[in-house]
N, C-alpha and C positions, 0 to 999 in steps of 0.2 A: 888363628890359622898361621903354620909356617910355611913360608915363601922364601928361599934362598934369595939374593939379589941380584945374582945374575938371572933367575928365573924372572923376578918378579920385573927387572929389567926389559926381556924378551917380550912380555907379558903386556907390558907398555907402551911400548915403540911400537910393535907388528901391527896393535889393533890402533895405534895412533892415537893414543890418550896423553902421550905427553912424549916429548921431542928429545934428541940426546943432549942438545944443553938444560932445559929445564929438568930433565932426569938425572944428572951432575948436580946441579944446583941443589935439587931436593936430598940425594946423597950425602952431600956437604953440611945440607942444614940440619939432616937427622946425625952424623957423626956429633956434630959441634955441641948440638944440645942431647945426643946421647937417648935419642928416642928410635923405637921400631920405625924401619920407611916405611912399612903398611900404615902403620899408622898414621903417618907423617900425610898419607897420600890418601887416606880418610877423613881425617880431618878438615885437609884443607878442599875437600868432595871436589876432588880431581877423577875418582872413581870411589864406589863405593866396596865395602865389602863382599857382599854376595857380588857386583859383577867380577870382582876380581878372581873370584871362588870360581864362579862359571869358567871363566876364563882357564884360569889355571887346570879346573879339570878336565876344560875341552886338549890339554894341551897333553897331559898324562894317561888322559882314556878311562878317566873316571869320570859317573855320571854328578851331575848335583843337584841335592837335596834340598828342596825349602821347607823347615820346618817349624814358619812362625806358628799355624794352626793347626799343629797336627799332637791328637789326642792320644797317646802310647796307654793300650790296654794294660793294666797293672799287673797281670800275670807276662806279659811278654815282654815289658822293659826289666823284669827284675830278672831276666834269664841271664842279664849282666851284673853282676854286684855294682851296685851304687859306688863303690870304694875303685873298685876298679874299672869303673864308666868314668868319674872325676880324676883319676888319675893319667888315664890316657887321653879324656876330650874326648871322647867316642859312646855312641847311643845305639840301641836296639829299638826302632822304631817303628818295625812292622815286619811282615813277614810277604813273602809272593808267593804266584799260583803254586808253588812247588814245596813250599813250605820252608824255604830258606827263609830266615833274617834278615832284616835290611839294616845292615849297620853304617851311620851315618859317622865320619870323622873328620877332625880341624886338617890334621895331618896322614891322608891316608898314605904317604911313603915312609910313615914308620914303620919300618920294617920288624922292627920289636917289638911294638906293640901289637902288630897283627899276629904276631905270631903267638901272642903271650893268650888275646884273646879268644884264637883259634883253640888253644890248650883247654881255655874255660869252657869253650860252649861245646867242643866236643862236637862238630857239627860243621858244614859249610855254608856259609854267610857271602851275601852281596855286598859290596864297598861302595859307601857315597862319601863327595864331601861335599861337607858346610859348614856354616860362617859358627864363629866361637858365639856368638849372641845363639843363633838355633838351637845350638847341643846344651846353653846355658839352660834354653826353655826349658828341653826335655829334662834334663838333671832334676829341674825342679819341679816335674812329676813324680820324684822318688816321695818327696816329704807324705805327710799322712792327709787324707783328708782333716779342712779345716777345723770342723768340729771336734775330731778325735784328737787332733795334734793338742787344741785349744784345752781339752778337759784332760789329758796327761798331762798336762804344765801345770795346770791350776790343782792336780791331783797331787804333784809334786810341792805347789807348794805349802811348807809346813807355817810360817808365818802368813796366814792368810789377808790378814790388815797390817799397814804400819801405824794405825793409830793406835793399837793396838801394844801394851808397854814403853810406849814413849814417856818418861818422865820430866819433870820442868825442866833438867838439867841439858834434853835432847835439841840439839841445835841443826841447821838448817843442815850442816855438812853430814852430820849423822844420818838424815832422814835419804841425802843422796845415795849413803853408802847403804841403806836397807834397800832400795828400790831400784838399786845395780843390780841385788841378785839375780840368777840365772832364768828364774821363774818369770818374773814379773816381766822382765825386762824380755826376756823370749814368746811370752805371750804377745806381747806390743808390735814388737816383730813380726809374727804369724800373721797378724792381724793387717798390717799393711803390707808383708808378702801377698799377702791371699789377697788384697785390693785390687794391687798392680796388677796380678795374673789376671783377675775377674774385667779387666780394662776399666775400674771405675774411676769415675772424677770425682768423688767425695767421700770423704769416711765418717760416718756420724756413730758416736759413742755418745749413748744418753741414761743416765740416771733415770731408773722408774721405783715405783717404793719399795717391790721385793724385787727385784732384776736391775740386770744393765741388759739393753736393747742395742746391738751395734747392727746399722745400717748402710749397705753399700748405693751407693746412685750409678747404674749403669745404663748407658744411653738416655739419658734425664729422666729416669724413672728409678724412684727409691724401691733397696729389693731388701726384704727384712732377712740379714745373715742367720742370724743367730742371736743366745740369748746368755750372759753370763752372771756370776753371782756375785748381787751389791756388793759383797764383803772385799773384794777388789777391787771398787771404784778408786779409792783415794789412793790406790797402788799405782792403778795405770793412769791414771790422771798425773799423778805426779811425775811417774814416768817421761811424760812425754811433756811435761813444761818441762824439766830438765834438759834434754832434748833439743826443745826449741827455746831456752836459756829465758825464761819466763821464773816469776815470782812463785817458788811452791809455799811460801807463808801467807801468800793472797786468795782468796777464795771469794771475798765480795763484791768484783768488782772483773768485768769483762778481761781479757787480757789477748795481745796475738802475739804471733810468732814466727817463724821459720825453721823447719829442718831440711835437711840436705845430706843424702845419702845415697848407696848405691845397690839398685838390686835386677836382677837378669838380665846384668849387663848394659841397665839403662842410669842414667844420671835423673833424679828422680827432686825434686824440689816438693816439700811440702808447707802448703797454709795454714795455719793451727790459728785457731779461734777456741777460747775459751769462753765459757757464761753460765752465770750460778742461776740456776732455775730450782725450783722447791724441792726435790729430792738432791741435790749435789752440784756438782759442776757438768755442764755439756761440754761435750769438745767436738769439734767439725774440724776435719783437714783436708784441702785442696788438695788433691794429687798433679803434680804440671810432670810431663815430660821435659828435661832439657834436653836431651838429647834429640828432639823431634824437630827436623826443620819445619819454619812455616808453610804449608802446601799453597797452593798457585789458589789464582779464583777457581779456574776448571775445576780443580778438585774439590773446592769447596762447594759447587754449586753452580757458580754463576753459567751463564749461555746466553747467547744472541746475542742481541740487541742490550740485555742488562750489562752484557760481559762488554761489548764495546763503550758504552754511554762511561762505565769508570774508568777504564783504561783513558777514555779520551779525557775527560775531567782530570785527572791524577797527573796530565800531560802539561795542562795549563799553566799558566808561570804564575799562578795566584789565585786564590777562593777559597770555598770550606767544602770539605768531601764529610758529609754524617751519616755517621749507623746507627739506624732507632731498632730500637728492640724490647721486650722486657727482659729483667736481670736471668741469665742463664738461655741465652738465645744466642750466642756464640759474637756477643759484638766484638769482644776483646778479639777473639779469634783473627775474624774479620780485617781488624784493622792490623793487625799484626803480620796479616799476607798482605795488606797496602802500603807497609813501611816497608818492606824487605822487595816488593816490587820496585819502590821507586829509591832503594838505598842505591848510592852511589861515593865513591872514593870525591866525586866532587862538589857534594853537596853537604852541607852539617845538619842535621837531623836533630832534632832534641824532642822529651819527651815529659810532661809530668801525667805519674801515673798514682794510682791508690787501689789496689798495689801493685810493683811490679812484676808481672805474672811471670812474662820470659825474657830470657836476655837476646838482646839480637847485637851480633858486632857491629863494630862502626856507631851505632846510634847511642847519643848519651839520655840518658835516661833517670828522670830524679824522683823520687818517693812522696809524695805527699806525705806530710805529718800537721795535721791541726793541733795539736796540743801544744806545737811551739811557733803557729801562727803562719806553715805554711801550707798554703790553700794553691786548690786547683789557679785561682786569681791571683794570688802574691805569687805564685811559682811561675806561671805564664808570664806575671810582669817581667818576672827577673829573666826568662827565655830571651826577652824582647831586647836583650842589651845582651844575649850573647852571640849577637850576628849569624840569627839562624835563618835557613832557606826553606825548611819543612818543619812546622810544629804539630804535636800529636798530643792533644789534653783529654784524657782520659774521659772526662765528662762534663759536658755541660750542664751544670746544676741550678745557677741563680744566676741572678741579673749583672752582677758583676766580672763574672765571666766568660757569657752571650759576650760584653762590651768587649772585651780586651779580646775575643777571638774576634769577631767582626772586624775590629782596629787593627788587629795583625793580618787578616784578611786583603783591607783594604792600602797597604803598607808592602803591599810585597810576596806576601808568605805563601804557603801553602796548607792548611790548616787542616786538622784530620781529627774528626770527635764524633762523642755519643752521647745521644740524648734517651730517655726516658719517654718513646711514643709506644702508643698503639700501630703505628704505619708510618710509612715514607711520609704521605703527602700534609701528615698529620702533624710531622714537626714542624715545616714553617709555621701556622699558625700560634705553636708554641713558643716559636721565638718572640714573637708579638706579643704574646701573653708574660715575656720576659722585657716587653718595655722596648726592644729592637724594631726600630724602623721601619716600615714594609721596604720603602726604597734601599734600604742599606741590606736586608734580606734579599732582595730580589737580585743585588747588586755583587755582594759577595760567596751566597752560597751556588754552588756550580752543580752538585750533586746529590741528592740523599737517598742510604740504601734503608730500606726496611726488614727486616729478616725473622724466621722462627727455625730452631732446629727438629726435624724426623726425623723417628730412626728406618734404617735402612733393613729391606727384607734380605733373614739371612738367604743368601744365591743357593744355598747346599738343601734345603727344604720348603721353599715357598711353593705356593701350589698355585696353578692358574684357575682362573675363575669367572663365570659369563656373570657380563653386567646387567643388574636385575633393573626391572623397570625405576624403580626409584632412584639411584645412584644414575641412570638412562636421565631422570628428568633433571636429578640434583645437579648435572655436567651441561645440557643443555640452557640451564638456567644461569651458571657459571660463566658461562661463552658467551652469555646474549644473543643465544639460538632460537629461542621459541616462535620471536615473531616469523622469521626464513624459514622453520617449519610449518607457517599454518601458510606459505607464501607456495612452497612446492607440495605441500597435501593439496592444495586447491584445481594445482596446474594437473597433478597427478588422479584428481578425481573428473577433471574437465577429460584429460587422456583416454583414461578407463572409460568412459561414457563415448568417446566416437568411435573407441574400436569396436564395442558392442555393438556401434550402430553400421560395423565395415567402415569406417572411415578412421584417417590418421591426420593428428597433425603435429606437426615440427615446432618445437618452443625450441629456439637459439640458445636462450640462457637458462636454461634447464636441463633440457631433455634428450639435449642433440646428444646422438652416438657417439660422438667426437670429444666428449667431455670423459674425464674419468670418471668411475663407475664407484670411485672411493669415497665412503663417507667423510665427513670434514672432520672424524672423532678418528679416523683409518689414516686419514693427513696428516693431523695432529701427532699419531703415535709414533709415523716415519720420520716427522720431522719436528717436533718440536717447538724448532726455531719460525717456524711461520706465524706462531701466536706474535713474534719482534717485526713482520716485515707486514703485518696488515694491520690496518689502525679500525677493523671494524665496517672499511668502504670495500672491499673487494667484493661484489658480487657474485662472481663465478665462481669463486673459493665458498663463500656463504653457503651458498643454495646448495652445495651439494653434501647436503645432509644424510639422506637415504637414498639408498641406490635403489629401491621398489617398497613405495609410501603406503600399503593398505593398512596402518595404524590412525586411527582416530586419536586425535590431542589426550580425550580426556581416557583416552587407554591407554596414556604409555604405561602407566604400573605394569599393567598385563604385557610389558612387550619383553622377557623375557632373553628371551633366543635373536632376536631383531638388532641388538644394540652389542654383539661379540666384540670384545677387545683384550689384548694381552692383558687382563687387571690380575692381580697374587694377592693371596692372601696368606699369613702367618702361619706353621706349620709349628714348627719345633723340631730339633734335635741336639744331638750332645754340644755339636760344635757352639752350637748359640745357647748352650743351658736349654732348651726347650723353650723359647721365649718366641724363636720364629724372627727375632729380629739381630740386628748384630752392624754396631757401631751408627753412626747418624750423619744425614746429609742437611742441610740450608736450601730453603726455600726462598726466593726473595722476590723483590718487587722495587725498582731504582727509578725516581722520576727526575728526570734531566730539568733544570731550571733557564730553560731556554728568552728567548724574547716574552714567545707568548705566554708560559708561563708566569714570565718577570713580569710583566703585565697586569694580570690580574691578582697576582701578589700586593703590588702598588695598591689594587683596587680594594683589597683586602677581601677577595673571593673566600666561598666556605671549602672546607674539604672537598665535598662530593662537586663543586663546580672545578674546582683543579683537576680531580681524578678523572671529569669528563671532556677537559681540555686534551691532559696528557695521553689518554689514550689513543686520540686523532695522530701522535706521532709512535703509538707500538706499546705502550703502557700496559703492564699487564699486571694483577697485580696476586700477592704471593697464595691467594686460594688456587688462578689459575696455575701462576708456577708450578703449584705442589701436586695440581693433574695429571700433569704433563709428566709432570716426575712419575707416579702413579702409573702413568700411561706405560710408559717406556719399563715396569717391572721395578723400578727403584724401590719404590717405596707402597704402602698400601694407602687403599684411600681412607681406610678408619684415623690412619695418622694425620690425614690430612685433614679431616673434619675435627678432629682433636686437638690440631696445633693452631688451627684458624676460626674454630669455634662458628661451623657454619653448616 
């Protein structure tokens, strides 16, 4: 986007984003080092891009466009030639009731350009602007779909293998300079263009005996792409160790990596894992945004009572904050919004990871490598001598590094790690089982998050839906509702029986008119957060289950139409791929290791006597979470029976 500086100046001050001497200052420091001040003032997320876009077109009387999700039918973006859509920064992204154009651009007061592409379309067009990331998206609907792009490359190429004529005399540099061709090396490319676009977080490329199988993982669920021909395995294989500066003479023996590259305008960091399985090499790449800041708890999930319980722990001048999970349940995530919460200019942060996923400023950050003997445990040692206030170890794996977390715990620190559970309440015991103390447990851990990720229903297609009798009992059973409904069926049949006989009587803690008339599943859906501030004793909240009880217990199946609540269920359309779902939220469940818990930690209590302690203080744990979610339209409940296994 072009911003003159007197504009972009105006643009600044008026809405009070930054002040005339720190708007000098910033001036000064984009001269000095010779960089754009949008930039300059992007970067340092003083304002972002699109608001400065708003901005500016509130200022000129053009409207603006957001166009991370928006789909350009292929007949109506090529009404611009691609050539001259990338040459001006300018998209044809739809059309209005009238049949004009909606033409989206970086700079809509080029006045040459508009003029250039009013020539082409021969026709009168509406004017939007937006951010050069948007128009980057749409450009990259020009390319072909992925499987036609993918079989014109591979159609094109005429050396199909490079095993293929290599003689003894062919050396490692030779084999580089075959697998730079335009083919091979264009295919690779397709194939992680077409990732990022699909939002996936894994690229799996697998040898089968007559095919290669490449697999994307979008929203933690693998979707089978496409399928290409062996005879190019050792092509793109090799490819991409290249790439990520890896051994292409090695093929028996696991290998990783890293690439680092740039595509739709995102900084894009990729994991490369190699491993020789019976047909060939597999390769797996992590796709990481760098360019993404880490999002808040809100965002991530958290609420109530779980959202304050870490906040207040994370506050604490010393203890252990853990996220249990299983692997791919967003803990890295997690803890990477708990560093950047509590990062500060006066605090030293340090971090040993395996691997490091994202970079965060200010915090130093070191790589585990076992092969030359540094371990989550030697690295923490060596944390421990570089006078640090917050440490962040990646994982808790073995008994030797419980110890040294504990010890830095009890020492000062602030200790931030992931373990390997089933549940929150599930890891202290595991600590135990790692030879730690109960007292040194009960002593130094302050918090544990438990967590699983869902995906979230897409908003553009979900469908509302009445809750059937069974999902009625499987929710009642969740909350610990049944016995309170066989308590106001009772009062409700006692009811029904004297008005038949002309007579009424008044139940206080039921029945009275003065109570709301809302089920506690209707509570629930308004507010959520009530599951954080009742521990299970509130009776008035309880009992009001059903607002007119003629359902008998052993007929909830049959109660149909009786138990309505906002629940959605998966639909499908373009914008989500037809999947009905689109990107994924955290579920979670946090038990606070207060007195009384510290307590029967000592005691060496089992799980299910913890989890019946901590719910007397709001304890919920991430089945209900994931209801609740459910409740409120987030997410469906098949996801939640699926990610909780319940």
């Amino acid at each position: 986007m072009h911003v003159s500086q007197e504009k972009l100046k105006k643009l600044l001050l008026e809405n009070n984003i930054l002040n005339e001497a720190k708007f000098k200052d910033l001036a000064d420091e984009a001269d000095d080092s010779k960089v754009n001040l949008l930039s300059l003032v992007v970067s340092k997320k003083l304002a972002t891009e699109k608001e400065v876009a708003k901005l500016y077109g509130r200022e000129i009387g053009i409207p603006f466009a957001d166009l991370a999700d928006v789909q350009v039918p292929k007949e109506t973006l090529k009404k611009l030639p691609e050539k001259i859509a990338r040459r001006y920064n300018a998209v044809i992204f739809g059309k209005d009731e009238d049949g004009r154009y909606q033409l989206a651009m970086s700079d809509p007061e080029d006045i040459q350009a508009v003029q250039f592409i009013k020539k082409e379309l021969g026709r009168k067009f509406n004017i939007f602007i937006s951010t050069k990331q948007g128009i980057d998206l749409i450009l990259g609907q020009y390319k072909e779909e992925f499987s036609e792009e993918i079989s014109r490359v591979i159609a094109e190429n005429r050396e199909i293998s490079i095993e293929e004529g290599l003689g003894e005399e062919t050396t490692a540099d030779s084999v580089r300079e075959i697998v730079q061709e335009a083919p091979i090396a264009r295919a690779v490319n397709i194939i992680l263009e077409y990732a990022v676009k699909s939002r996936a977080s894994d690229v799996h490329i697998e040898p089968r005996e007559t095919f290669i199988q490449v697999r994307y993982r979008i929203d933690g669920l693998l979707r089978d792409t496409m399928t290409l021909p062996n005879q190019i395995m050792s092509s793109v294989v090799t490819r991409i160790k290249i790439l990520a500066n890896l051994r292409i003479d090695e093929h028996r023996i696991p290998q990783d990596g890293r690439i680092k590259l740039k595509m739709a305008g995102k900084n894009i960091s990729l994991r490369v894992s190699t491993l020789p399985v019976m047909d060939g090499e597999k390769v797996v790449m992590r796709i990481l945004d760098e360019s993404t800041k880490a999002a808040s708890l809100s965002e991530l999930g958290f609420r109530g009572l779980a959202l304050e319980v870490v906040k207040r722990n994370l506050d604490r001048p010393h203890g252990m904050t853990l996220v249990t999970g299983p692997t791919g349940s967003g803990k890295s995530t997690t803890l990477y919004s708990l560093l950047t919460l509590i990062n500060d200019i006066g605090v030293n942060i340090s971090t040993v990871e395996d691997p490091v996923e994202y970079r965060i400023p200010g915090v130093n950050q070191t790589q585990v490598n076992p092969a030359i003997g540094m371990t989550f445990a030697s690295g923490l040692r060596a944390l421990l001598r570089q006078d640090p206030d917050i440490i962040m170890v990646g994982e808790i794996r073995d008994k030797e590094t419980a110890e040294m977390a504990v010890h830095a715990s009890l020492t000062g620190h602030v200790v931030l790690s992931t373990l390997h559970t089933n549940s929150a309440p599930g890891s202290l015991p595991r600590l135990e089982d790692m030879e730690v103390e109960p007292f040194l447990i009960a002593s130094t851990v302050n918090s544990v998050i438990g967590q699983r990720l869902v995906r979230r229903l897409c908003p553009d297609c979900k469908e509302k839906i009445k809750l059937d009798g069974k999902l009625a009992a499987k929710i009642i059973a969740a909350f610990n509702l049944k016995k309170d409904y066989a308590v106001l069926e009772s009062k409700e049949k006692e009811r029904r029986k004297l008005k038949s006989l002309g007579l009424e009587k008044k139940d206080e803690a039921v029945l009275s008119k003065d109570l709301s008339k809302k089920t506690i599943l209707e509570i629930l859906q308004e507010n959520p957060a009530i599951l954080n501030k009742i521990s299970g004793q509130d009776e008035e909240i309880r009992h009001r289950i059903f607002e007119d009880s003629d359902v008998e217990e052993k007929d909830l199946e049959k109660t149909g139409g009786k138990f309505e609540l906002n629940l959605f269920k998966p639909v499908g359309c373009p914008k989500c791929e037809q999947t009905g779902y689109k990107g994924r939220v955290g579920i979670y469940e946090v038990i606070e290791v207060d007195d009384e818990i510290g307590g029967m930690i000592i005691k060496k209590a089992s799980e299910e006597e913890l989890v019946s302690e901590a719910r007397k203080s709001g304890f919920i744990s991430m089945h209900q979470d994931g209801l609740t979610k459910a409740m409120e339209g987030i997410t469906s409940i098949e996801e939640i029976m699926r990610a909780t296994q319940e």
